[in-house]
C-alpha positions, 0 to 999 in steps of 0.5 A: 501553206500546205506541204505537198506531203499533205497534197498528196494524201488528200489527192489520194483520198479523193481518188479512193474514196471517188473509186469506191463511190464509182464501184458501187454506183457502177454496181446500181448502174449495172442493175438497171442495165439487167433491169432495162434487158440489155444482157451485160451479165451475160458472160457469166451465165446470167441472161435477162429475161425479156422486159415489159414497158415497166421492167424497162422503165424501172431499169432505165431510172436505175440506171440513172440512180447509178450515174447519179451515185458515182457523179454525186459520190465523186464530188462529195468526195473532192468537197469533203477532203477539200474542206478538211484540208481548208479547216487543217490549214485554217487551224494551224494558222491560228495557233 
Protein backbone atom coordinates (compact mmCIF):
# COMPACT_ATOMS: atom_id res chain seq x y z
CA UNK A 1 0.00 0.00 0.00
CA UNK A 2 1.12 3.24 -0.79
CA UNK A 3 1.82 5.85 2.19
CA UNK A 4 0.62 9.11 1.43
CA UNK A 5 4.33 10.57 1.63
CA UNK A 6 4.72 8.71 -1.36
CA UNK A 7 0.96 10.28 -2.77
CA UNK A 8 2.16 13.25 -2.61
CA UNK A 9 5.61 13.10 -4.36
CA UNK A 10 4.23 11.55 -7.45
CA UNK A 11 0.94 14.21 -7.46
CA UNK A 12 3.94 16.67 -7.16
CA UNK A 13 5.92 15.52 -10.06
CA UNK A 14 2.92 15.29 -12.37
CA UNK A 15 1.94 18.98 -11.58
CA UNK A 16 5.67 20.12 -12.36
CA UNK A 17 6.37 18.19 -15.06
CA UNK A 18 2.50 18.87 -16.35
CA UNK A 19 3.55 22.63 -15.62
CA UNK A 20 6.64 22.51 -17.86
CA UNK A 21 5.09 20.35 -20.61
CA UNK A 22 2.06 23.53 -20.35
CA UNK A 23 4.87 26.38 -20.57
CA UNK A 24 6.59 25.04 -23.64
CA UNK A 25 3.41 24.07 -25.30
CA UNK A 26 2.23 27.52 -24.44
CA UNK A 27 5.59 29.02 -25.94
CA UNK A 28 4.49 27.03 -29.50
CA UNK A 29 1.05 28.03 -29.16
CA UNK A 30 1.87 31.71 -28.55
CA UNK A 31 4.10 31.10 -32.01
CA UNK A 32 1.53 30.33 -34.12
CA UNK A 33 -0.99 33.01 -32.67
CA UNK A 34 2.00 35.67 -34.23
CA UNK A 35 2.10 33.51 -36.99
CA UNK A 36 -1.87 33.61 -37.74
CA UNK A 37 -1.62 37.85 -37.12
CA UNK A 38 -3.26 37.90 -34.08
CA UNK A 39 -1.10 40.74 -32.13
CA UNK A 40 -0.47 38.93 -28.66
CA UNK A 41 3.10 39.89 -28.23
CA UNK A 42 1.90 43.33 -28.52
CA UNK A 43 2.58 44.74 -25.06
CA UNK A 44 6.26 44.31 -25.50
CA UNK A 45 6.54 46.04 -28.50
CA UNK A 46 6.43 43.14 -31.09
CA UNK A 47 3.40 43.76 -33.64
CA UNK A 48 2.73 41.19 -36.34
CA UNK A 49 3.00 41.78 -39.70
CA UNK A 50 -0.24 41.26 -41.80
CA UNK A 51 -0.51 37.71 -43.03
CA UNK A 52 -1.26 35.97 -46.12
CA UNK A 53 -3.32 32.90 -46.67
CA UNK A 54 -0.07 30.89 -46.01
CA UNK A 55 1.20 32.72 -43.03
CA UNK A 56 -2.25 32.18 -41.53
CA UNK A 57 -2.22 28.58 -42.36
CA UNK A 58 0.80 27.83 -40.94
CA UNK A 59 0.31 29.88 -37.84
CA UNK A 60 -2.93 28.33 -37.29
CA UNK A 61 -1.52 24.37 -37.58
CA UNK A 62 1.09 25.86 -34.99
CA UNK A 63 -1.02 26.79 -32.77
CA UNK A 64 -2.65 23.28 -32.83
CA UNK A 65 0.87 21.73 -32.57
CA UNK A 66 1.04 23.73 -29.10
CA UNK A 67 -2.24 22.28 -27.78
CA UNK A 68 -1.25 19.15 -28.73
CA UNK A 69 2.06 19.68 -26.70
CA UNK A 70 0.48 20.61 -23.59
CA UNK A 71 -2.47 18.16 -23.66
CA UNK A 72 -0.20 15.12 -24.97
CA UNK A 73 2.55 16.42 -22.34
CA UNK A 74 0.34 16.46 -19.31
CA UNK A 75 -0.58 13.15 -19.97
CA UNK A 76 2.49 11.49 -20.67
CA UNK A 77 3.28 13.08 -17.44
CA UNK A 78 0.41 11.49 -15.27
CA UNK A 79 1.07 8.16 -17.10
CA UNK A 80 4.76 8.23 -16.83
CA UNK A 81 4.96 8.67 -12.80
CA UNK A 82 1.65 6.35 -12.58
CA UNK A 83 3.38 3.45 -13.88
CA UNK A 84 6.38 4.06 -11.74
CA UNK A 85 4.34 4.24 -8.80
CA UNK A 86 2.71 0.93 -9.89
CA UNK A 87 6.14 -0.84 -10.63
CA UNK A 88 7.64 0.57 -6.95
CA UNK A 89 4.71 -0.92 -5.14
CA UNK A 90 4.76 -3.73 -7.56
CA UNK A 91 8.40 -4.20 -6.14
CA UNK A 92 8.22 -3.73 -2.82
CA UNK A 93 5.33 -6.51 -2.60
CA UNK A 94 7.65 -8.95 -4.21
CA UNK A 95 10.56 -8.70 -1.94
Amino acid sequence: MPTWVKSFKAATAVVVFGLLWALIGLVVLVGGLYLMGLPVLGGIGLAPATPGIGGFVLGAVVTVVGLAIMLLGFLASFLKVTVESVVDEVKSLRM
